[in-house]
GUZA-580231 format. One record per residue (C-alpha): residue in one letter; x, y, z. Coordinates in steps of 0.1 Angstrom, whole numbers, padded with zeros to 4 digits, always signed. Each point is the difference from the previous one (the first is absolute). Layout:
% residues N
AXYZ...
***
This chain:
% residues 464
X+0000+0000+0000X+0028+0021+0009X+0012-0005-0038X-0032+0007-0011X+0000+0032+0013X+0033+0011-0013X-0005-0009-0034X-0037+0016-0002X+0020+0036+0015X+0025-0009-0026X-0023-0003-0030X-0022+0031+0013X+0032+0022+0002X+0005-0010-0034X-0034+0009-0019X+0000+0032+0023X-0007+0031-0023X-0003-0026-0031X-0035+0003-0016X-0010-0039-0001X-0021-0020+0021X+0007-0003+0034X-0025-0023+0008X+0019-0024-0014X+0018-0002+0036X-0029-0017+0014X+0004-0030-0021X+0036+0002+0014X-0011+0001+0034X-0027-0030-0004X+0027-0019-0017X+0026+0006+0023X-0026-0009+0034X-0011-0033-0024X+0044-0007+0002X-0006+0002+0036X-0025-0024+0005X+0021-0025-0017X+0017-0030+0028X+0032+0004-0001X+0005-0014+0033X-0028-0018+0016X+0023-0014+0029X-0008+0013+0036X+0031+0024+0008X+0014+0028+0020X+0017+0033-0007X+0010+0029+0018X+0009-0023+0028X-0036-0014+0005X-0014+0034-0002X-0018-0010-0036X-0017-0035-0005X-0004-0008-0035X-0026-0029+0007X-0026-0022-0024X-0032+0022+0016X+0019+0030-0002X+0003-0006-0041X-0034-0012-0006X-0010+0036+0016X+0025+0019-0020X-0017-0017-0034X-0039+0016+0010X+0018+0034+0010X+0017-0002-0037X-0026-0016-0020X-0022+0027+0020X+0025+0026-0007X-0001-0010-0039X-0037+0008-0005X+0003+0030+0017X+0029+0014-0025X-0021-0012-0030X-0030+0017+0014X+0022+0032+0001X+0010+0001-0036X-0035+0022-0010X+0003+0022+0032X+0039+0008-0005X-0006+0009-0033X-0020+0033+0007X+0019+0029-0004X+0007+0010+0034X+0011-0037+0014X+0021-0008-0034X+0035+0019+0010X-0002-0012+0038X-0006-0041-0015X+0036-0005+0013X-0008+0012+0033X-0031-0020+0005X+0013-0032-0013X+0035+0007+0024X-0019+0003+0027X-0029-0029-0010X+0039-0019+0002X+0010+0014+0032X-0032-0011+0018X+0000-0033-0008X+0037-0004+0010X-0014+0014+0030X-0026-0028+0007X+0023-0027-0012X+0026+0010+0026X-0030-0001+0025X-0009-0035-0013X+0034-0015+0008X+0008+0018+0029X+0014-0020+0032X+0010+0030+0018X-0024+0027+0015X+0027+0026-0013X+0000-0012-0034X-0038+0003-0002X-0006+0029+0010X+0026+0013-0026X-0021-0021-0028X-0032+0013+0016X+0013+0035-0008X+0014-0007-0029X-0036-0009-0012X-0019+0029+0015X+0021+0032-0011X+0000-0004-0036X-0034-0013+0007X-0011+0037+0010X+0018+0016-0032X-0022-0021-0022X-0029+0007+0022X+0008+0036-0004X+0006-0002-0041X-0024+0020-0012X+0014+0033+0009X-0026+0022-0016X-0028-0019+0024X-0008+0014+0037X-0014-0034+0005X+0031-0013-0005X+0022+0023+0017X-0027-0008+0026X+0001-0036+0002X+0036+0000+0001X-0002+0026+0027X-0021-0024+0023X+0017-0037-0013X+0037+0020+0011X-0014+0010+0035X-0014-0034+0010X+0030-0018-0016X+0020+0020+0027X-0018-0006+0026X-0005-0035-0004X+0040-0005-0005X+0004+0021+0032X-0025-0024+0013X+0020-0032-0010X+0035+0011+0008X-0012+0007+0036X-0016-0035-0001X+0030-0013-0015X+0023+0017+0025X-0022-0020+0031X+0008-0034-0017X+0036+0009+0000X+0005+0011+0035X-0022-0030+0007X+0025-0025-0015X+0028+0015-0011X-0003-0011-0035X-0015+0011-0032X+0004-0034-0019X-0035-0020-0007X+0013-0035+0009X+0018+0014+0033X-0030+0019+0010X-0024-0032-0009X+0026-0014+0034X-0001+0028+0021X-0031+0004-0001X-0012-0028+0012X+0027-0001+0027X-0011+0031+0016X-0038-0005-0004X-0029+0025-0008X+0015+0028+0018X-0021+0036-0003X+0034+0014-0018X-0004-0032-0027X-0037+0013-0001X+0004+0033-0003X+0027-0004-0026X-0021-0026-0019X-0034+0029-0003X+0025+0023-0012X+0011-0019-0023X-0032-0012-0017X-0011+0034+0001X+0027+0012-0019X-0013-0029-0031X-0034+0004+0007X+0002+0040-0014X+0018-0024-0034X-0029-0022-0003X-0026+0022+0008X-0012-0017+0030X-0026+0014+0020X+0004+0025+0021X+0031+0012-0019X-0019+0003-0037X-0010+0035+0006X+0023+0014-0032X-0010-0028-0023X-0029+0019-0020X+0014+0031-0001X+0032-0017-0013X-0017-0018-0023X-0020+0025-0012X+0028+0024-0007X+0025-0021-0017X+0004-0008-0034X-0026-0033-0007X+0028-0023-0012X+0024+0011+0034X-0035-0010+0019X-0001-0031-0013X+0036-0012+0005X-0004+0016+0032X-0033-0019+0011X+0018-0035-0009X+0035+0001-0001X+0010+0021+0032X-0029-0013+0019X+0013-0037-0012X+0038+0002+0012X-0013+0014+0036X-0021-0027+0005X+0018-0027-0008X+0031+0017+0021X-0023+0004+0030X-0012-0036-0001X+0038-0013-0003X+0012+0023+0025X-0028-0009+0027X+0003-0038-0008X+0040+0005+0002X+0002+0023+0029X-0027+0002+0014X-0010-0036+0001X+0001-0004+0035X-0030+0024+0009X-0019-0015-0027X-0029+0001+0022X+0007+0041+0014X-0002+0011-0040X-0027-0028-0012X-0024+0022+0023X+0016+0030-0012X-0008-0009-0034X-0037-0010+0005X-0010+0033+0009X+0019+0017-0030X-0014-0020-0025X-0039+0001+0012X+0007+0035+0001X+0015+0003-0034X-0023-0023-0019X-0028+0021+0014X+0010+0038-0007X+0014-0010-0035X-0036-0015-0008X-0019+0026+0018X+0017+0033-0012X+0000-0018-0037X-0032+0003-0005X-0004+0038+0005X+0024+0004-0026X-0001+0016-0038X+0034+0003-0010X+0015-0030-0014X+0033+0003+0015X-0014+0012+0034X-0025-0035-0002X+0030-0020-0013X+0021+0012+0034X-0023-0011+0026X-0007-0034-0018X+0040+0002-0001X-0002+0001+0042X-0027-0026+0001X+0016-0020-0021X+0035+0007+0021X-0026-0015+0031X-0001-0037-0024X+0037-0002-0006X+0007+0002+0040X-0025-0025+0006X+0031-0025-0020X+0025+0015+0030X-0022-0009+0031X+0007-0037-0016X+0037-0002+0008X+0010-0028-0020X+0014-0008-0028X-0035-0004-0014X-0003+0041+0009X+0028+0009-0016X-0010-0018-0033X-0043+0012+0001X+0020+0036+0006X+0021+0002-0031X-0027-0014-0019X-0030+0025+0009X+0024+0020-0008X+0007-0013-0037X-0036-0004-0004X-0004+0039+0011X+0027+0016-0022X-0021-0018-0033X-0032+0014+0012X+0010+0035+0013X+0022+0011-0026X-0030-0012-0023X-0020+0024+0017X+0024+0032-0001X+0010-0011-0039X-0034+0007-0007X-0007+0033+0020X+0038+0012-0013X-0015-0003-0034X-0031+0013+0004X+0012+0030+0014X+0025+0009-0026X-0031-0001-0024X-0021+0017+0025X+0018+0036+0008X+0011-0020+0031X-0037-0004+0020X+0005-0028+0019X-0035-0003+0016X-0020-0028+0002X-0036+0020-0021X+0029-0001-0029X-0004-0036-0002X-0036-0001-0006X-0009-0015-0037X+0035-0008-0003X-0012-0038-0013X-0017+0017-0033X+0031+0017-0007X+0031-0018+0011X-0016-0037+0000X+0035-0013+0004X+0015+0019+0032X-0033-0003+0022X+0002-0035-0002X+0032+0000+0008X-0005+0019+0023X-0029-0020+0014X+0023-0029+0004X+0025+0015+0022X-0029+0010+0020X-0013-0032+0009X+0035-0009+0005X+0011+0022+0028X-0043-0010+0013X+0010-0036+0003X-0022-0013-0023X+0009-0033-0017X+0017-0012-0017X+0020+0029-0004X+0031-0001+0020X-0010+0024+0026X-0023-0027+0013X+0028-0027+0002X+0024+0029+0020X-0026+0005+0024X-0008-0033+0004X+0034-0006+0006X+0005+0025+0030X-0028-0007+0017X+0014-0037-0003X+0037+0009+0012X-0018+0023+0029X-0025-0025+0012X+0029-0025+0006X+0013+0020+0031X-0009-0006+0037X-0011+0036+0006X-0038-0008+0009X-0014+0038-0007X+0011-0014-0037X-0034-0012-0009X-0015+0033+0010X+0020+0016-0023X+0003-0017-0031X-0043+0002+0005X+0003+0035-0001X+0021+0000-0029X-0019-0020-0019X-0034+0022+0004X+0027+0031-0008X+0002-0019-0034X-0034+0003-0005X+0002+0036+0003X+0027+0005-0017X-0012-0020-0029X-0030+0019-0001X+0021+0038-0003X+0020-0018-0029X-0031-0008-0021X-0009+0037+0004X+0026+0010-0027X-0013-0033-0020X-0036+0016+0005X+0012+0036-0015X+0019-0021-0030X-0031-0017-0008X-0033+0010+0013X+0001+0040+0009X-0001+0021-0032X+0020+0029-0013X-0013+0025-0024X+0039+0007-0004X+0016-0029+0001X+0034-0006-0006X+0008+0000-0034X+0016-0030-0016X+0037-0003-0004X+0028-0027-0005X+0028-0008+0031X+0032+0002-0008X+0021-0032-0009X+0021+0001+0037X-0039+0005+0017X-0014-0032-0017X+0034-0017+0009X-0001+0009+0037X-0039-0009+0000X+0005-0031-0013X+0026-0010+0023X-0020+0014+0029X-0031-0023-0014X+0017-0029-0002X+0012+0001+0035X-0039+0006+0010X-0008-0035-0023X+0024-0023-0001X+0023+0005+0035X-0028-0014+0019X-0016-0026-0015X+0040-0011-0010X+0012-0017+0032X+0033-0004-0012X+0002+0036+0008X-0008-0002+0034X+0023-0036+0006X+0029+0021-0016X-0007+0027+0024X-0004-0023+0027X+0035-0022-0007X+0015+0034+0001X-0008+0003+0036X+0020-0031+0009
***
């Protein structure tokens, strides 16, 4: 990745003042990330004297982040063409680059140092592309607020941090996993171990710490939203659940209750405030913490089984998100940038194609079979019912009549596409080539990862 991002500075320095293309660097970028996917070294190893763990999960993860990252950079091509994002296409895919580093770094961290570094790495180029648009106060806005509580919550964590350190004397995963349960569930431990989930809970958008998710979402450009509602949200959950299983593994049963609460209370906001929504990307943020509710439901499993129903909700909600935000990217750039969800009414009799793509991305992230939403949920709720914590059952009810709710704000948009009329509807218009490529990608995902159980066995071996 590191090379990646040299030669795309390299090759933008280049074209700089030269009047050709410069989206060309996003194929670059997508090929580069692709190179990175590649195994070059499946063994379990060590590097920076244990401080980075290069391990079989770690790589399964680190494919989703750059398949996920791959649609997301051929959804960008139409956007970066415009005239004001063409000259900055270097910067955007540099720092598209530099975040992903970031979260692979966080992936294969052993070392609470070298995590936060990745963690960092991932969330300060993350505000420059939040940011992007210059010429849009939302923007500047969302930035603003996505900045602030990035602070804080990495204020938050170091002090957490800092507790488990003067705890144990040790910042290294494996010698923690033994000191901690030496010196038992002390309140220092405890205190270190809320601090610490508090700082990853602002990443994921966990409930109580979502409060700059719609306003983030809102503001930034629709293709930074998307990779920012799978990818980042993707590489701190699956961090989290190693680092509680690894570290924390001791107080499994302090941070199972801990959990319960969050993820009743996440489930039920995301669902609740959804359905007061009319912008898209404002409705697409709070299913985004809802759907952050499902994923932890894979970490209260603690198993190997966890691990595995994790990384593939996870697949299964990069194919059916970025679905989503490839369509409203493309509808706004044909639309004068409205994003509201009255702008999708009648768009069946004009744009047959997109609304029912559209449709089936829907039903996707709803659950409803046999798309593979269905087989990701069915999957957590499997790996979460597994566990010993008795309040389980209470909550995995109360997630499932959340899905009913949530199912029913998702077939509003499907109601606008195809029932409400528009005496203006959209007017018909063609997707570019890199559009229908990352759609079809993304649709595949929603059809075939699920009802393929290959998928889910790779993903599972992975966990070994």
């Amino acid at each position: 990745m590191v090379l990646a991002l040299i030669i795309v500075f390299i090759i933008d320095f280049i074209l700089h003042g030269k009047d050709t293309d410069r989206t060309r660097l996003i194929d670059v970028s997508a090929v580069l990330v692709l190179v990175s996917m590649c195994p070059f070294h499946l063994e379990n190893t060590t590097a920076f004297g244990g401080m980075y763990n290069q391990t079989s999960a770690a790589w399964v993860m680190k494919v989703v982040l750059g398949l996920a990252t791959v649609i997301v950079l051929l959804m960008s091509k139409e956007w970066a063409r415009r005239d004001d994002i063409q000259d900055k296409v270097g910067e955007y895919c540099m720092l598209v680059i530099s975040t992903l580093l970031g979260m692979y770094m966080m992936t294969s961290a052993g070392h609470f140092l070298l995590f936060f570094l990745g963690l960092e790495m991932a969330s300060i180029p993350m505000a420059c592309l939040v940011a992007f648009n210059k010429n849009s106060n939302e923007s500047a806005e969302a930035a603003a607020k996505y900045v602030l509580m990035a602070l804080f919550s990495s204020a938050v964590m170091l002090y957490g941090i800092s507790l488990i350190y003067a705890s144990s004397g040790t910042l290294y995963f494996d010698d923690l996993s033994i000191m901690m349960s030496s010196s038992g569930c002390t309140a220092l431990n405890i205190m270190g171990l809320v601090c610490f989930f508090s700082g990853l809970g602002f990443k994921i958008s966990l409930v109580p710490f979502h409060y700059w998710t719609a306003d983030t979402y809102q503001g930034a450009p629709t293709v930074v939203t998307g990779y920012l509602s799978v990818v980042s949200k993707g590489a701190a959950a699956f961090t989290l659940m190693l680092i509680l299983m690894k570290v924390f593994g001791s107080f499994v049963e302090q941070w199972q209750y801990m959990l319960d609460l969050v993820i009743v209370l996440t489930i039920t906001v995301g669902n609740l405030f959804a359905l007061k929504q009319k912008n898209l990307k404002r409705f697409m943020a709070f299913s985004s913490i809802s759907q952050a509710g499902y994923i932890m439901l894979a970490v209260l499993g603690n198993s190997q089984m966890g691990v595995a129903a994790l990384t593939f909700y996870i697949l299964c909600y990069v194919g059916a998100n970025l679905a989503v935000f490839a369509i409203i990217s493309t509808v706004e750039e044909h639309n004068n940038g409205v994003v509201d969800m009255d702008a999708y009414n009648g768009l069946y009799q004009t744009n047959p194609k997109l609304a029912f793509l559209m449709t089936l991305a829907l039903f996707s992230l709803g659950g409803i079979p046999p798309f593979a939403g269905m087989f990701s949920k069915f999957f957590v709720f499997m790996a979460a019912a597994g566990t010993e914590n008795y309040w389980i059952y209470l909550v995995l009810l109360i997630a499932l009549v959340n899905t009913v709710i949530s199912l029913f704000y998702y077939l509003l948009i499907v109601k606008a596409m195809y029932i409400k009329q528009n005496d203006n509807p959209l007017p018909t218009f063609k997707s570019s080539a890199y559009t229908k490529l990352a759609l079809a990608i993304s649709i595949a995902g929603v059809l075939l990862v699920g009802v393929c159980s290959c998928v889910y066995d790779w993903i599972y071996a992975g966990t070994l």
